[in-house]
C-alpha positions in Angstrom: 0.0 0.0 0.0 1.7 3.3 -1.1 2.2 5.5 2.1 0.7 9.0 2.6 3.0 12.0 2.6 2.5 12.3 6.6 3.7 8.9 7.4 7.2 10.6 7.0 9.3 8.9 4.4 10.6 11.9 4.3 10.1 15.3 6.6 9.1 18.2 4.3 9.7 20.5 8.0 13.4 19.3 8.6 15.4 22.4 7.3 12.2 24.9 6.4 13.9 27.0 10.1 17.4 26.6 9.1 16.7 27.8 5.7 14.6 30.9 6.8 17.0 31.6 9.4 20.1 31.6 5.7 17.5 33.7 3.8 16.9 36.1 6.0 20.7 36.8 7.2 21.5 37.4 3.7 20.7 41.2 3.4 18.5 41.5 -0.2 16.6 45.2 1.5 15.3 47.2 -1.8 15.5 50.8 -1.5 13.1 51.1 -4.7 16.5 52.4 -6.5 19.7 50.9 -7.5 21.2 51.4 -4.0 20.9 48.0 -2.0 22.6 45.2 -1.7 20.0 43.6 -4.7 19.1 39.7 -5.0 22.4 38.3 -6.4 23.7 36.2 -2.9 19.7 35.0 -1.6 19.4 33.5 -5.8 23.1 32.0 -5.2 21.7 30.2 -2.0 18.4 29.3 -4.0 20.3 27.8 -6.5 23.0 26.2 -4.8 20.1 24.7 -2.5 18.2 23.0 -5.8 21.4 21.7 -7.5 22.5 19.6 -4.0 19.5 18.1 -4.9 20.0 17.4 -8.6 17.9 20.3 -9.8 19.4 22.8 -12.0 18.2 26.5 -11.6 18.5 29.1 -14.4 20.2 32.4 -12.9 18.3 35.5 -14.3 19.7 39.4 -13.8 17.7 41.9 -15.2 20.7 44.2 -13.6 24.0 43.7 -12.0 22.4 42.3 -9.1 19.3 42.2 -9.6 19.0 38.1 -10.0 15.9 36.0 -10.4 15.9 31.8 -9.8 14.1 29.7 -12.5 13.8 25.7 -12.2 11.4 23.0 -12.9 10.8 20.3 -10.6 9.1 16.9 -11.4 8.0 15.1 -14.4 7.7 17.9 -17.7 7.2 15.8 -20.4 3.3 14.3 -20.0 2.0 18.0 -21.2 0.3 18.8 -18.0 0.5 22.4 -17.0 3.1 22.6 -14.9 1.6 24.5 -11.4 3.9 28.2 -11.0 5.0 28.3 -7.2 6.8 31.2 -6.8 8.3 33.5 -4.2 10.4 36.7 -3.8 14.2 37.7 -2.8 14.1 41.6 -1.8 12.8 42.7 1.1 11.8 46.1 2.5 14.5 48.3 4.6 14.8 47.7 8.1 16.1 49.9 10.9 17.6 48.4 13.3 17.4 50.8 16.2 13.6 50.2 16.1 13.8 46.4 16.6 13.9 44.4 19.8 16.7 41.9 17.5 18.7 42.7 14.9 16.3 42.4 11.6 19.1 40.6 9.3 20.6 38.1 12.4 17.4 35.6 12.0 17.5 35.1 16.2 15.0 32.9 17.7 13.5 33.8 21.2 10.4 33.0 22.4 9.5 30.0 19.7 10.0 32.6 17.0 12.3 33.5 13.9 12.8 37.4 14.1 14.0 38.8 11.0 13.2 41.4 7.9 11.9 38.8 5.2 10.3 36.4 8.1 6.6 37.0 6.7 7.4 38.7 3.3 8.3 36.4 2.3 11.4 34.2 2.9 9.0 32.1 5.3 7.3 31.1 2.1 10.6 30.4 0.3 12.1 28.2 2.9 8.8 26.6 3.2 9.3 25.0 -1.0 13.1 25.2 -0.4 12.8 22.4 2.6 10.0 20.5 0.9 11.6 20.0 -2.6 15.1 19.0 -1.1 13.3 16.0 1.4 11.1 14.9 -1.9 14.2 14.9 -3.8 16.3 12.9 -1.7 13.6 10.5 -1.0 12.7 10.4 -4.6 9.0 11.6 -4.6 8.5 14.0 -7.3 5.4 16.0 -7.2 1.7 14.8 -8.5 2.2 17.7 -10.7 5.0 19.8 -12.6 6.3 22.8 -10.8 7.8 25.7 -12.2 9.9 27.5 -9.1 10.8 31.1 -9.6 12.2 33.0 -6.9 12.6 36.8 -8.1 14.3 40.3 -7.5 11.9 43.3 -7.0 8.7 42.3 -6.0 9.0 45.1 -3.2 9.3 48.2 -5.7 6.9 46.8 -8.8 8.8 43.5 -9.7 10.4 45.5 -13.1 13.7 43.7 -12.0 11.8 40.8 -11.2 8.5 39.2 -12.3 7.5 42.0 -15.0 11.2 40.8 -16.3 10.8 37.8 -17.0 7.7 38.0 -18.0 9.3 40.5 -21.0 12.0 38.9 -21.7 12.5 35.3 -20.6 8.0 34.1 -21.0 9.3 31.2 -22.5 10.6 29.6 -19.3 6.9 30.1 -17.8 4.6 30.5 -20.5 3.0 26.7 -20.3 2.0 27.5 -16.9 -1.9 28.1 -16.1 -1.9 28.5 -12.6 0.3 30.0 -9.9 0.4 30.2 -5.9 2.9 32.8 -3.5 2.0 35.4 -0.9 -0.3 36.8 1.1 -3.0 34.5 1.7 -3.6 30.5 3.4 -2.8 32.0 7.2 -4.8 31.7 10.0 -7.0 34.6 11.7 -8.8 34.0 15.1 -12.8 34.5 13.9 -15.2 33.7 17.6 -12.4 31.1 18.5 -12.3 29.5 15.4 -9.4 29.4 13.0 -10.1 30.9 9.4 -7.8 30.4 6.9 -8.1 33.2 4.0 -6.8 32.3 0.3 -5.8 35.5 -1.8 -8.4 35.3 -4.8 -7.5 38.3 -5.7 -5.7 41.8 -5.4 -6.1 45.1 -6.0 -5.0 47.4 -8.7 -2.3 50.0 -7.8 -1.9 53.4 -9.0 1.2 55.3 -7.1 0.3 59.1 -8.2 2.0 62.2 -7.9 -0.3 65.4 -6.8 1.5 69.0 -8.2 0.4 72.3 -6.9 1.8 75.5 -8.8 1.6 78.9 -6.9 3.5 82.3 -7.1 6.8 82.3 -5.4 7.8 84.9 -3.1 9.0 86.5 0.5 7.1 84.5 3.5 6.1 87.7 5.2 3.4 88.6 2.5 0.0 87.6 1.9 -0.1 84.6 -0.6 -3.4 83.6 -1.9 -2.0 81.7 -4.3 0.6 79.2 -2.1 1.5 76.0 -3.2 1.8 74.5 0.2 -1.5 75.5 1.0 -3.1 74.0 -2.1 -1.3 71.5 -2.0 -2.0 70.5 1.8 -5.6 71.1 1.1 -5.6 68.4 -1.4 -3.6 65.8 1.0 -6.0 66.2 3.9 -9.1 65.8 1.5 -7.9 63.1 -0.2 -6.6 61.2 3.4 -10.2 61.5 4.4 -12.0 61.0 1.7 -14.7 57.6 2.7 -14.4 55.5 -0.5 -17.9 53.5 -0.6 -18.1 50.1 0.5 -18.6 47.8 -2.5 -17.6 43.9 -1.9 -16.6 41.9 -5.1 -17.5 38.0 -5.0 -14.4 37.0 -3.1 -15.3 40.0 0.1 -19.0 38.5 -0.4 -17.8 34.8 -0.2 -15.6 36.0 3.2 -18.2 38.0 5.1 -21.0 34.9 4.2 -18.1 32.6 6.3 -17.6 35.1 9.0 -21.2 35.8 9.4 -21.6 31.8 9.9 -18.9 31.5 12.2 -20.3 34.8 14.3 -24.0 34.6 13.9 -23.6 38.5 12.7 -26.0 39.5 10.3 -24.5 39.6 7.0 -25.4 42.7 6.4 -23.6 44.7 9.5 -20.4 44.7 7.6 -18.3 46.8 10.3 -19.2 44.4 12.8 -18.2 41.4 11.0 -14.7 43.2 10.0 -14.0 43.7 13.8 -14.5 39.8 14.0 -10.6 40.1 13.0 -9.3 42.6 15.2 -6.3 44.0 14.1 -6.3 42.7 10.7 -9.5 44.0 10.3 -7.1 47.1 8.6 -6.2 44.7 5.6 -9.2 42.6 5.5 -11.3 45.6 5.2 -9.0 47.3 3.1 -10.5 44.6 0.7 -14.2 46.3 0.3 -13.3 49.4 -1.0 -11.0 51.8 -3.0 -8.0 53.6 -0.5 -6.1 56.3 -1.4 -3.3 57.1 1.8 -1.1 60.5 1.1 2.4 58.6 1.8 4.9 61.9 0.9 5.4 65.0 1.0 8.0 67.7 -0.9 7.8 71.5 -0.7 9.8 74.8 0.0 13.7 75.5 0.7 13.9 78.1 3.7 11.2 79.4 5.8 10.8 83.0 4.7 10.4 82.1 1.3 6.9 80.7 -0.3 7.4 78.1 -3.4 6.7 78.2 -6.4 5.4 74.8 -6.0 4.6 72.0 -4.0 4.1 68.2 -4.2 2.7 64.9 -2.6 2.8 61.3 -3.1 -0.5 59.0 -2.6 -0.7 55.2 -2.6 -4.1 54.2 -4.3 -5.5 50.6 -4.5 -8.2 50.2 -6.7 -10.9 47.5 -6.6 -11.4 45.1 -9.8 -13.7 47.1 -12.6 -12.9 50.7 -11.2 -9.5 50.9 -13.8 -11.0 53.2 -15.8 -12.1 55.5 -13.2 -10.0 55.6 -10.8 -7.8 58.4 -11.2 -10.1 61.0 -12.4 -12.3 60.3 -9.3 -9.0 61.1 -7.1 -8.7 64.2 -9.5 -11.8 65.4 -8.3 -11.0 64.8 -4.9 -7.8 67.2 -5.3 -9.7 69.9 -6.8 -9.1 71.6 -10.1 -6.1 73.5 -9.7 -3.9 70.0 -8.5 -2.5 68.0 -11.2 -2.7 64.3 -10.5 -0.4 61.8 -12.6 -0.6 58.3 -12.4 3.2 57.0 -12.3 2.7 53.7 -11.6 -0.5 51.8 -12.6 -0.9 47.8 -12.7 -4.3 46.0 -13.0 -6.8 44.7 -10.2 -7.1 40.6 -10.3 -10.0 38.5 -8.9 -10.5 35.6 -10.1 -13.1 32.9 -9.0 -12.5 30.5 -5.7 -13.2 27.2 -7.3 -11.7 24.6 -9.2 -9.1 21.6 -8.6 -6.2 24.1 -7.6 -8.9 25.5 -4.6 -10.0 22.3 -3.9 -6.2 20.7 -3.2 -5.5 23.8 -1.2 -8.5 23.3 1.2 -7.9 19.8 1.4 -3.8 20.2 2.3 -5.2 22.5 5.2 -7.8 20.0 6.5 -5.3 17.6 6.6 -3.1 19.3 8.7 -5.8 21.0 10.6 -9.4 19.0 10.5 -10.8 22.2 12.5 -9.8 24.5 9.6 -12.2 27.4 8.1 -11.5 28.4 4.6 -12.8 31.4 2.6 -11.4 34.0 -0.2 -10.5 37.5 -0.2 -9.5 40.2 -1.9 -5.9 41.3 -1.3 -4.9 45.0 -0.7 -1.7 45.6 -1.7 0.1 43.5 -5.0 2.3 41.0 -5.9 4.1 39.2 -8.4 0.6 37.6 -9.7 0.2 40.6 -11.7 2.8 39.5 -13.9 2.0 36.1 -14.2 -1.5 37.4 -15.1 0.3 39.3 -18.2 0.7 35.7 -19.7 -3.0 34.4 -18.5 -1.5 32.6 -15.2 -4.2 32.2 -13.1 -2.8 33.4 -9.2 -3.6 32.1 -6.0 -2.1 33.6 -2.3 -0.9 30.6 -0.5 1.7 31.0 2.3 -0.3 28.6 4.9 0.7 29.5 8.5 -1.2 28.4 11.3 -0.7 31.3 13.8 -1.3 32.0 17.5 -5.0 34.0 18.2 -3.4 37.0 20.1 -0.5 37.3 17.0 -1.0 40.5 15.0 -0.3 38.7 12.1 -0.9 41.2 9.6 0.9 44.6 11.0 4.2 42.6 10.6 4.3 42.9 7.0 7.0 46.1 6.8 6.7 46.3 10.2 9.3 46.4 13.0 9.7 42.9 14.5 8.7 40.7 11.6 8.6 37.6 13.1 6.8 33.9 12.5 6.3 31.2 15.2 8.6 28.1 14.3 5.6 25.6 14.6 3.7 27.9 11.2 7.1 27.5 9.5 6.6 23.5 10.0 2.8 24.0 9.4 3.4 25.5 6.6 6.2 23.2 5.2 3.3 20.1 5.6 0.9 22.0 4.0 3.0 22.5 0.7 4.1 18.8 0.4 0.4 17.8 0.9 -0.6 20.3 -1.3 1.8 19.3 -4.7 0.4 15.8 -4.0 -3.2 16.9 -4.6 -2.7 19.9 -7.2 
């Protein structure tokens, strides 16, 4: 009788701590400009890790530096679409006065790994890393091909990375239909019960740039026409500015779960939000457009008014408001602000069904019989919108099963990233379970 995954001929958990604990202490911070230490040594490891194991990994730079990890694992030749796991290098900047542990030693204290990278997303990355090396040396390929890609730049728009490839290398991914990464397969505390949300989707980004013009001239005037004022105006209207709740089918399919598990009216969405407690700032962040003022850039001494002034807003659109976006953040600002779009990149949703959704929820019920599964709708981005350039089809799937009281979500770019050891071994389960069933 062939033996299941979990009667351990093999341990997909054995190395998934020492490996996040290698990734992380290899700095890869992106600065969102060509001054950090870029991908080059964390896609050495990668690789180096696969070929132990007798897989060879093609090494990608878009720049000096900037490297990206292609391979394929298992069986290629039966024509099946090969499943796209992938995962990301970079990480955000880290300061280390603000931590408790040094963000690039990987310490462990309190049944934890510390580190920049721990959540986003090198937990992820050790997770595939541990479970392809024990398959491989045990000799039990996946049900399904796998396409690994490990990339540069996910953290500043993936042009180094996913967008990359995707230009200039599709070939290597191009049979591919369907892809899992980040964000999504973790565990949130819902009335004592554990929920496990699946990214089904993500929003569209648009990075603008808000310009005021004004007459210049000595600070001890009157200036009915300052920048900084018009400018300001703007930022403070556009900060507060309530975008209407409007749930897509993956918010609807989330709140119906969360009303079941609560007994809350479906229709008290507020109440069924707080159901998440903190991460009730990302879940929610899911129902509607946002538009946060992130910078600000005006004047050059204090007795002298500018000519003009200027300010930076992050806006996340939801799937079907492309087209309107911008021009309803326009009106916001007020006719004499000029808004530019600088960076714009689609919204995804895509339906929660299918075999790939259906060996995801059965990998977590194996490891956890208990577990709750629904969608949702993602609000920041990630490498899917790439794949989705080639008509890859993306799924969020880091599975973590995490502690009730743990703020999960407020350590993504936070201070004191950190992931219990036992999610790192959860997760690691999970992933061999799941390339058995995809």
């Amino acid at each position: 009788m062939d033996q299941e995954p979990s009667e351990q001929r093999y341990d997909p958990a054995a190395e998934v701590v020492g490996i996040c604990q290698d990734l992380i202490g290899i700095d890869t911070s992106n600065y969102g400009d060509s001054s950090g230490p870029g991908e080059r040594k964390a896609a050495e490891y990668v690789a180096a890790q696969l070929a132990e194991v007798g897989i060879e990994a093609d090494m990608i730079e878009a720049a000096p530096g900037r490297a990206n990890v292609v391979a394929r694992w298992g069986d290629h030749s039966g024509g099946q679409p090969p499943l796209l796991v992938h995962g990301h290098l970079d990480v955000v900047p880290a300061r280390a006065d603000d931590w408790t542990l040094p963000p690039f030693a990987a310490e462990i204290s309190d049944d934890y790994l510390y580190g920049r990278g721990a959540v986003d997303m090198k937990d992820f990355d050790a997770m595939v890393l541990s479970t392809v090396r024990a398959r491989q040396r045990a000799g039990v390929p996946p049900k399904r091909p796998v396409v690994l890609v490990f990339t540069a730049d996910e953290e500043a728009g993936s042009g180094y990375g996913g967008h990359y490839l995707v230009d200039h290398h599709a070939d290597l991914l191009a049979d591919c239909t369907e892809a899992i990464g980040e964000v999504g397969g973790f565990s949130a505390d819902i009335a004592g019960q554990r929920l496990y949300v699946i990214e089904s989707g993500e929003k569209g980004l648009a990075w603008m740039r808000l310009t005021a013009e004004g007459a210049a001239g000595h600070g001890s005037m009157r200036h009915p026409d300052n920048a900084v004022t018009a400018i300001a105006a703007a930022v403070a209207a556009i900060g507060a500015y309530e975008w209407p709740v409007e749930p897509g089918p993956s918010m609807r399919q989330l709140l119906a779960k969360v009303s079941e598990l609560t007994g809350i009216d479906g229709e008290r969405t507020d109440d069924l939000l707080a159901a998440f407690g903190p991460a009730a700032r990302m879940i929610g962040a899911g129902l509607c457009n946002t538009t946060n003022p992130t910078m600000l850039s005006a004047g050059y001494k204090v007795n002298v008014v500018p000519g003009s002034a200027e300010a930076h807003v992050d806006g996340r659109y939801l799937p079907g408001d492309a087209d309107t976006f911008v021009d309803q953040v326009r009106a916001i600002a007020g006719d004499h602000i000029t808004v530019e779009a600088q960076s714009f990149q689609p919204a995804l949703e895509i339906g929660f069904e299918g075999d790939l959704v259906d060996a995801m929820t059965a990998a977590l019920h194996a490891e956890d019989p208990d577990a709750h599964i629904a969608p949702f709708l993602m609000s920041g981005g990630t490498d899917a919108k790439a794949w989705a350039r080639l008509g890859i089809r993306s799924y969020g799937f880091t599975p973590l099963r995490l502690p009730a009281d743990l703020d999960f979500t407020a350590l993504f770019h936070g201070v004191d990233e950190r992931v219990p050891l036992d999610a790192l071994a959860f997760g690691a389960r999970v992933f061999d379970r799941l390339v058995d069933l995809a």
